[in-house]
C-alpha positions as CSV (number, residue, x, y, z in Angstrom):
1,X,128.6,102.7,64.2
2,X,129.4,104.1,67.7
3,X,130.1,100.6,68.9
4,X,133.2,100.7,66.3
5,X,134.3,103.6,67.5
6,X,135.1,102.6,71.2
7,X,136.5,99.4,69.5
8,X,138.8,101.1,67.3
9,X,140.5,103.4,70.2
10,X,140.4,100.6,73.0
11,X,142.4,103.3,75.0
12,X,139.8,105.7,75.1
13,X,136.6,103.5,76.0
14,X,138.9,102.3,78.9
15,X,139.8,105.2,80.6
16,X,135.8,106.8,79.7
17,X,135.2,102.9,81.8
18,X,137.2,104.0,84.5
19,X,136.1,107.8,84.9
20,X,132.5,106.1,85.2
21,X,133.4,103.6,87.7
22,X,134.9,105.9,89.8
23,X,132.1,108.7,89.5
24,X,129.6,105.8,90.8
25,X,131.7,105.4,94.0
26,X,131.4,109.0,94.6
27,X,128.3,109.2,94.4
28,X,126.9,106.4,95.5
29,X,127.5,107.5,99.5
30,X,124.7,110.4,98.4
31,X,121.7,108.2,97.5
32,X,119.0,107.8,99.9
33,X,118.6,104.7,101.8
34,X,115.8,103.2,103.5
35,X,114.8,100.6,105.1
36,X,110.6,101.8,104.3
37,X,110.9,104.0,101.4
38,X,107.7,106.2,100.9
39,X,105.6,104.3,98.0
40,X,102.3,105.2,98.5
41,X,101.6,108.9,98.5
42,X,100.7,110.2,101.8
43,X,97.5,110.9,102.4
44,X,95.1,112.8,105.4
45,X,91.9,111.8,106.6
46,X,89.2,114.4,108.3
47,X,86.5,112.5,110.2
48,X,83.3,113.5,112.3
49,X,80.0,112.4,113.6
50,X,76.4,113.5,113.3
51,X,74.3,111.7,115.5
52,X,71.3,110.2,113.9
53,X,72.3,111.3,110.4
54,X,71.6,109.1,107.9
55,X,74.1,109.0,104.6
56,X,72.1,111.4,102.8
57,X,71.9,114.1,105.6
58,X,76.3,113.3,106.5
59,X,77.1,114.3,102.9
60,X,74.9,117.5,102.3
61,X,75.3,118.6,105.8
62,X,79.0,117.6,107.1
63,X,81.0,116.2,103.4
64,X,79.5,119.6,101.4
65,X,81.4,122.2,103.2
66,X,84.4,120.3,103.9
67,X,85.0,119.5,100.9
68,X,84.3,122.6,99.3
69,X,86.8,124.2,101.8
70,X,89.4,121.3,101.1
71,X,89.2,121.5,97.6
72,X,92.7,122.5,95.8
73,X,94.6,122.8,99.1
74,X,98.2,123.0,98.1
75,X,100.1,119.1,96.7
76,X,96.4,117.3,96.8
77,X,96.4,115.0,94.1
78,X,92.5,113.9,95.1
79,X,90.1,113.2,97.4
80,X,87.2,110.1,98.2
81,X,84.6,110.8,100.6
82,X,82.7,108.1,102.7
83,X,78.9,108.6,104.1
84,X,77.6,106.1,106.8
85,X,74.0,105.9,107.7
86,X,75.3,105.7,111.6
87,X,76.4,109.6,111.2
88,X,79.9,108.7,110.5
89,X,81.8,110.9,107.7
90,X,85.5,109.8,106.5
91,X,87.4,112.3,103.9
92,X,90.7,111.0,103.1
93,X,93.0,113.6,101.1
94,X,95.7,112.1,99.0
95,X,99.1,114.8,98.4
96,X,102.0,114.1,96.1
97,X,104.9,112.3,97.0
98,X,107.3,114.2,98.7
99,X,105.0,116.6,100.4
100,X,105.7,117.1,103.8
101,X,102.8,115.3,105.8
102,X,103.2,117.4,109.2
103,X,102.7,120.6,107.0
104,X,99.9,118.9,104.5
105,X,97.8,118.4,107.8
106,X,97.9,121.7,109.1
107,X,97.1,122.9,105.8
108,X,93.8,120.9,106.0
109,X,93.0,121.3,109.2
110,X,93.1,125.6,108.5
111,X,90.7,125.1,105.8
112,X,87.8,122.9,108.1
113,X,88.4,125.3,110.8
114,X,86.8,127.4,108.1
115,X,83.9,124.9,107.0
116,X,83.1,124.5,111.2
117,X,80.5,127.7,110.8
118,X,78.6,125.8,108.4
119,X,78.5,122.3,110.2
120,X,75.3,121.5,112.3
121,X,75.6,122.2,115.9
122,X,75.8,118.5,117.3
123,X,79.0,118.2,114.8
124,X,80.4,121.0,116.1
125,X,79.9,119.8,119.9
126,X,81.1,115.9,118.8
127,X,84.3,117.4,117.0
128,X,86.1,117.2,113.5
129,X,89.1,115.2,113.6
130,X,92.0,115.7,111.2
131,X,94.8,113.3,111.0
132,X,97.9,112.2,109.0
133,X,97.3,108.5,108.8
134,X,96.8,106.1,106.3
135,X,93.8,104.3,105.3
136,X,95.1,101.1,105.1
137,X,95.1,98.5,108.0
138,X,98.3,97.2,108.7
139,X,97.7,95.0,111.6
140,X,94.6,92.9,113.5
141,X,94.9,92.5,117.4
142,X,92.1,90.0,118.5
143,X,91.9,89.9,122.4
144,X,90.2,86.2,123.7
145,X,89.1,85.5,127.2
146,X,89.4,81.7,128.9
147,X,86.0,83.1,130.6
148,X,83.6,84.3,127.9
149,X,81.0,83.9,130.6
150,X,82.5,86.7,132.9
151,X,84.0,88.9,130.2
152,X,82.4,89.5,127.1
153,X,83.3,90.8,124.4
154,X,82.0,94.6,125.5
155,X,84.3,94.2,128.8
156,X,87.2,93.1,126.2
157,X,86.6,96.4,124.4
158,X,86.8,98.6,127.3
159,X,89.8,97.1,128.4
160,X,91.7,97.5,125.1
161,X,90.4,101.1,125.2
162,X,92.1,101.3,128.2
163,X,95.3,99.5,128.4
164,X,96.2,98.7,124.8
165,X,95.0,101.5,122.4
166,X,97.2,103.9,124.3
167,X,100.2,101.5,123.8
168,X,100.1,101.2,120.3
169,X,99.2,105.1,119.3
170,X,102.7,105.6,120.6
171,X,104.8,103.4,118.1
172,X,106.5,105.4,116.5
173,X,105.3,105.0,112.4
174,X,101.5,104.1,113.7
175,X,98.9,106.7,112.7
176,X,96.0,105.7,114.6
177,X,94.2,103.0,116.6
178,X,91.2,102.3,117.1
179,X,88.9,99.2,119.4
180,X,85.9,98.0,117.9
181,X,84.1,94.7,117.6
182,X,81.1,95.2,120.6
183,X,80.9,98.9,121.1
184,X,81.5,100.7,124.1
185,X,79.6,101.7,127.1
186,X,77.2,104.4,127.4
187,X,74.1,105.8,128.7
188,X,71.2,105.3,126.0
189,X,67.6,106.6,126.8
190,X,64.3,105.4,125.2
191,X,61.7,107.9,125.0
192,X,58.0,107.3,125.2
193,X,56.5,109.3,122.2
194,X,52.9,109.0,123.6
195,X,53.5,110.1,127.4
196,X,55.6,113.2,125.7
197,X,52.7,113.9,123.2
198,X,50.0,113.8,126.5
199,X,53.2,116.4,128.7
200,X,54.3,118.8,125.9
201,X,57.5,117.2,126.2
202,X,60.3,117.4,123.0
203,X,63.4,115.4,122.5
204,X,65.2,118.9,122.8
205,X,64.5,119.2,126.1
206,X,65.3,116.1,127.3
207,X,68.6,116.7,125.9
208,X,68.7,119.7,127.2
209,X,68.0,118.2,130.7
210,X,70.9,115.8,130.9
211,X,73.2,118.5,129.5
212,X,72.6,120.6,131.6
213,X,72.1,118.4,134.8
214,X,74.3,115.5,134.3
215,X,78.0,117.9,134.9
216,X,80.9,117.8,137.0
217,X,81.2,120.7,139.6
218,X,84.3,121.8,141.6
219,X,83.2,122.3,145.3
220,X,86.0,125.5,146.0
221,X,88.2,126.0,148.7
222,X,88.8,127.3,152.2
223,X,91.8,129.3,153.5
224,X,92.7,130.3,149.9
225,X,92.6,133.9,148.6
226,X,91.2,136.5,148.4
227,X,90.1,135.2,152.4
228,X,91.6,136.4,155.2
229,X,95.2,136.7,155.1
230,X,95.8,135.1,158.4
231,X,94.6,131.5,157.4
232,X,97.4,129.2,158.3
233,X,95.5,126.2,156.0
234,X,94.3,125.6,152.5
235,X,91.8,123.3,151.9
236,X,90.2,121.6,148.6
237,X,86.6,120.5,149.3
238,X,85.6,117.6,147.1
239,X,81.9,116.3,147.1
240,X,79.6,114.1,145.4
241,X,77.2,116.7,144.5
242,X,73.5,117.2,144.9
243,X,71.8,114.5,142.9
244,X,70.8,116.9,140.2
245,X,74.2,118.3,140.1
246,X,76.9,116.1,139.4
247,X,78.5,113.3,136.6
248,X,75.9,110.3,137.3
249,X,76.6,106.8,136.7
250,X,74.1,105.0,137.9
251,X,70.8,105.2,135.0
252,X,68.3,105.3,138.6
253,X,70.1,108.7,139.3
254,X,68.4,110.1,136.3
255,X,65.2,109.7,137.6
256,X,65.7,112.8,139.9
257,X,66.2,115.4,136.8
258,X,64.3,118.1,135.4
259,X,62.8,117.6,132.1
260,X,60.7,120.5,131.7
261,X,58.4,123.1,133.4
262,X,54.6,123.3,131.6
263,X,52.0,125.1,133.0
264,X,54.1,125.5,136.3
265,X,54.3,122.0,136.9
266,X,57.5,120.4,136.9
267,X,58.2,117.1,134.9
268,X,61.2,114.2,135.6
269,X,62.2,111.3,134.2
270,X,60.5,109.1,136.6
271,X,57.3,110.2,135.6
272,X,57.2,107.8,133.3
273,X,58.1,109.9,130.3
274,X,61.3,107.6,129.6
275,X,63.1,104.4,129.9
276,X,66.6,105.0,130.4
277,X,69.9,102.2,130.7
278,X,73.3,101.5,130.2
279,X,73.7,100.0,127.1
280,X,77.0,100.1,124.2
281,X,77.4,102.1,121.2
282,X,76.3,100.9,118.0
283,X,75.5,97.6,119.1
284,X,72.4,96.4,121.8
285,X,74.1,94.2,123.8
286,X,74.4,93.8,127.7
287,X,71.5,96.5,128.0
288,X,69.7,97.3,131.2
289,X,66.3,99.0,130.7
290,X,64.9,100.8,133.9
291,X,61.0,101.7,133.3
292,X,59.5,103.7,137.0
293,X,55.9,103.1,137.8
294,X,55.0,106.6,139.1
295,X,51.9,108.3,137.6
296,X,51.6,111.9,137.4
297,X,48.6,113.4,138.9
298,X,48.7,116.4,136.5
299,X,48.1,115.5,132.7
């Protein structure tokens, strides 16, 4: 029926034809163009650490009050949670297309600053990480070495930690980039859970001990105010440090620190109430263990 009305008044149907034609042209200089159009909705991921945690502990402890906080922040379309038993927790929050991502992010990130008083301490100390990134990997770098003898695969990490990670984070469209494969280098210490039975000795204060020991000071300055006014010279003093006092890298240097004071006798690591090394992260590979020989003559 409306097809033999066109027909019947070819005049009409060709000038309602050309009206369309030329509306199309007009408007076509307005659509939006692009070379990666926004598909996928765009999402934000909170991560954070809790050392020793296992799954259970991350999701009561860490994912419980984020995600109570997160919960119904403005375009969120849903969330998925991930609990590691190495202490690791992943929340990725997925908005609406067309949300801006730069403002979704700061929206998130306002409501863990207001879960933070209700993470654990260590958390806290480790740091909650909000991002604007996508889960999805987009691209594997694998780094090879002619000598696998001399550089391993832990020196291969470090050096992409260094030189390449950086690179890449500053693409522009690349949310995030991370090395992994054989961990990276740290200090890891072994205590003896017999010898700090016999000494009164807790893993809290050994923690305590390399907190508070194992830090960077500045050394001052000479010449500089509020001295006297006719110094014709400024200088920076930079040291080393006493060997309790400074940013070790050596695992022997720990021997020299303070564990803990009981019954006025003083307690360090090289009385045999630790083994300490460098060793990587996650992984035990290329690990030194250093145990002293020193007896106490105090039980």
């Amino acid at each position: 029926m409306l097809s033999r009305f066109f027909i019947n008044r070819p005049i009409f149907a060709t000038v309602l034809a050309i009206l369309l034609v030329l509306a199309g042209l007009l408007t076509v200089q307005t659509l939006p163009v692009a070379q990666f159009p926004d598909i996928t909705p765009p999402t934000v991921m909170v991560s954070a650490v809790y050392p020793g945690a296992d799954a259970k502990t991350v999701a009561e402890t860490i994912g419980v009050p984020i995600e109570e906080q997160v919960n119904g922040v403005e375009g969120m379309l849903y969330m998925s949670s991930t609990s590691n038993s190495d202490g690791s927790y992943m929340l990725t929050i997925t908005f609406e297309n067309g949300v801006d991502i730069d403002m979704a992010t700061v929206k998130v990130q306002n409501r863990v600053a207001e879960a933070e008083p209700k993470l654990p301490s260590s958390v806290k100390q480790q740091g909650v990480s909000v991002q604007s990134m996508s889960s999805n990997i987009i691209l594997f770098i694998a780094l090879e070495s002619d000598k696998p003898d001399t550089y391993d695969g832990l020196y291969l990490t470090n050096y992409a930690q260094l030189h390449v990670i950086d690179e890449l984070s500053r693409i522009d469209g690349v949310g995030g980039a991370n090395a992994f494969g054989s961990g990276e280098y740290s200090m890891r210490v072994w205590l003896d859970p017999e010898l700090m039975r016999i000494r009164g000795v807790t893993p809290t204060d050994v923690m305590s001990a390399i907190e508070s020991q194992n830090i960077q000071v500045s050394a001052g300055q000479i010449g500089a105010p509020p001295g006297e006014e006719n110094s014709q010279f400024e200088f920076t003093l930079t040291s080393a440090g006493h060997k309790r006092i400074w940013r070790h890298s050596n695992p022997s240097e720990y021997r020299w620190f303070y564990v803990a004071f009981k019954r006025h006798c003083p307690y360090r690591f090289r009385k045999r109430i630790i083994f300490y090394g460098f060793s990587c992260i996650r992984q035990r590979c290329r690990t030194y263990r250093h145990k002293t020989t020193s007896r106490s003559k105090r039980p």
